[in-house]
C-alpha positions in Angstrom: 1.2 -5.7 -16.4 1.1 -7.3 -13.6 -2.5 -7.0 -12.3 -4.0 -7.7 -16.2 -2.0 -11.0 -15.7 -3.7 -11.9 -12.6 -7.0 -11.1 -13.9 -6.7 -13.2 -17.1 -5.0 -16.3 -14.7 -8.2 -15.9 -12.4 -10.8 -15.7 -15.2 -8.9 -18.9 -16.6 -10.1 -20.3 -13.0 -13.4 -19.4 -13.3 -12.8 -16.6 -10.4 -13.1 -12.8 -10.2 -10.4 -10.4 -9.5 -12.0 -7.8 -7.1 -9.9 -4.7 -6.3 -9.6 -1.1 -5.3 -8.3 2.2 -6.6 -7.0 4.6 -3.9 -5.5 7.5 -3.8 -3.4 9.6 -1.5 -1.4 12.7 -1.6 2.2 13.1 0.3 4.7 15.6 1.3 8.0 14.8 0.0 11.5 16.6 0.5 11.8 19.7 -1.1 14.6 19.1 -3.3 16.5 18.5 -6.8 18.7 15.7 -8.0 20.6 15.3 -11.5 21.3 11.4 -12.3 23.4 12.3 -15.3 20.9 12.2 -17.7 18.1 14.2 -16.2 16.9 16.5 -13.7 14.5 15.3 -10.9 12.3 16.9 -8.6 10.3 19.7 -10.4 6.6 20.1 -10.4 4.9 17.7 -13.9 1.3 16.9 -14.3 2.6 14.7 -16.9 1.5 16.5 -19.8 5.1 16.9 -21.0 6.0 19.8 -19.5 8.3 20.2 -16.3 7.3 23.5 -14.5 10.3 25.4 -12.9 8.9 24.9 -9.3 10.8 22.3 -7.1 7.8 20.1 -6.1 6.8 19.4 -2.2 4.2 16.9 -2.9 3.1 13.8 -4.8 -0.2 12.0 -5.7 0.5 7.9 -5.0 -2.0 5.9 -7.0 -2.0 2.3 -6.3 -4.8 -0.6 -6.6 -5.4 -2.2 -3.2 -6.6 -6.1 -3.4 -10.5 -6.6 -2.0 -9.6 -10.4 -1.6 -6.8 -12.1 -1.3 -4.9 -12.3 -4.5 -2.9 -15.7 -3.1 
């Protein structure tokens, strides 16, 4: 990935990658959409199961840098 690849390149340097988790939960549009292949849009905790309930929210996780990662 992209941030283990940063890390290793810094730690090659001699420097320390210092970051954050965060997270934060969304409203999205209620709604459905079929690419072909699959169905998207329904409620799944990622346990491999898709509930039959259209979802209305989402949890973003993303890792925020502490120091500049230039």
């Amino acid at each position: 990935t992209a941030l283990k690849s940063h890390v290793v390149e810094k730690k090659k340097e001699g420097k320390e990658t210092v970051c954050s988790l965060m997270l934060d939960e969304m409203y999205i549009h209620k709604q459905t959409e079929f690419d072909g292949n699959q169905t998207h849009g329904y409620v799944d905790i990622g346990a491999g199961e898709i509930e039959n309930v259209v979802a209305t929210q989402a949890l973003v996780i993303m890792v925020v840098a502490i120091e500049s990662w230039k």
